[in-house]
C-alpha positions in Angstrom: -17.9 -0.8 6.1 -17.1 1.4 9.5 -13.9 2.2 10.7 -12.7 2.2 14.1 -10.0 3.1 15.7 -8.4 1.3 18.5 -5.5 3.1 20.5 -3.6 0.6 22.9 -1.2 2.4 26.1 2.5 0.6 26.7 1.3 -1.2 29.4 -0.9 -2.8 26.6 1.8 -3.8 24.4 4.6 -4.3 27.1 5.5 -7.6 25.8 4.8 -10.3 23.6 2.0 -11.9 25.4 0.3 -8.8 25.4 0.2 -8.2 21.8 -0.9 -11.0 21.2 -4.6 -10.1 23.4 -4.1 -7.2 21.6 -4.4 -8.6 18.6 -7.2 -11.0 19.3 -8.7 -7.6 20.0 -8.1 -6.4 17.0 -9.4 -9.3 14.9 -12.7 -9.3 17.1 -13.3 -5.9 15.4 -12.3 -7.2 11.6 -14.7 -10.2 12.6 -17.6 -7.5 12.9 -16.9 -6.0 9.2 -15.0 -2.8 10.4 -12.0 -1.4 9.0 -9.3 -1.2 12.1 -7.1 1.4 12.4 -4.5 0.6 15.6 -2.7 3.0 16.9 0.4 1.6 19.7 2.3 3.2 22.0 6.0 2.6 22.8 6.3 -1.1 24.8 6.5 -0.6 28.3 9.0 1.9 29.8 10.8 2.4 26.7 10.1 5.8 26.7 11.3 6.4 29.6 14.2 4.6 29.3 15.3 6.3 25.9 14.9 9.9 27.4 17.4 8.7 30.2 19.6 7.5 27.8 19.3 10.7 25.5 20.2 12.9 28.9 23.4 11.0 29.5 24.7 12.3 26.7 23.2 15.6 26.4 21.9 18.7 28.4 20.6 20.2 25.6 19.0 18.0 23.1 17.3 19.5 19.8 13.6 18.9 19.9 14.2 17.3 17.0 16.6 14.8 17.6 13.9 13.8 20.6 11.2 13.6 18.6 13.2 11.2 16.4 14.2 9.3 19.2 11.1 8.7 21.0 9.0 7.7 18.0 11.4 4.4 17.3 9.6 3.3 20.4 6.5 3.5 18.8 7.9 2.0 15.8 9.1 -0.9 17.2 5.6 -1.8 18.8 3.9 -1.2 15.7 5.4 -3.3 13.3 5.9 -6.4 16.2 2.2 -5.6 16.2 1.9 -6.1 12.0 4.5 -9.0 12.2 1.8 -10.8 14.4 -1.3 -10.1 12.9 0.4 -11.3 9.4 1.4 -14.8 11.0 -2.1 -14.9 12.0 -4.0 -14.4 8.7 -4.2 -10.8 8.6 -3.1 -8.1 6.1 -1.1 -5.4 8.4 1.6 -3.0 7.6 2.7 -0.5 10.3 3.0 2.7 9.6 4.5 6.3 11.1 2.1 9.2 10.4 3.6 10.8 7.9 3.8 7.3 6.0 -0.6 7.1 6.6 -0.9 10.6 5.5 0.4 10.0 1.8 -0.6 6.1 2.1 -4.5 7.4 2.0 -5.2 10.3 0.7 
């Protein structure tokens, strides 16, 4: 079985309604025998809207702490993404990348 990989821009997961043609999407590919690998952005202008958030409280931010930050976005989209595709019938789990890099090795 192939595997493809599917990446999907906020404005592709900006809300509810969108995840869900996203994941009709992705179960178009599992209904052609491929492995799917998804990867989401953060929903929308959350990105934005964290940095702006992060600077009201701070001029100088550790690189870490913004790294941190920003990736809940993508957090968030990924596992609404799971949530979704599990209430429709199909095995998910979301994961960050260092979670995939020790999941399959």
């Amino acid at each position: 079985m192939d595997t493809i990989v599917l990446k999907f821009g906020g404005s592709s997961v900006a809300d509810n309604e969108k995840l869900k043609l996203v994941a009709d999407k992705i179960i178009q590919m599992k209904e052609k025998n491929y492995n799917v690998v998804v990867v989401v952005s953060a929903q929308g202008k959350t990105t934005d809207k964290l940095i702006a958030e992060a600077n009201e409280l701070s001029n100088s931010i550790q690189d870490r702490e913004m790294d941190v930050l920003l990736s809940s976005g993508e957090q968030i989209s990924s596992a609404k993404l799971s949530i979704l595709l599990n209430e429709l019938g199909y095995k998910s789990i979301s994961l960050t990348g260092w979670q995939a890099r020790y999941l399959y090795k």
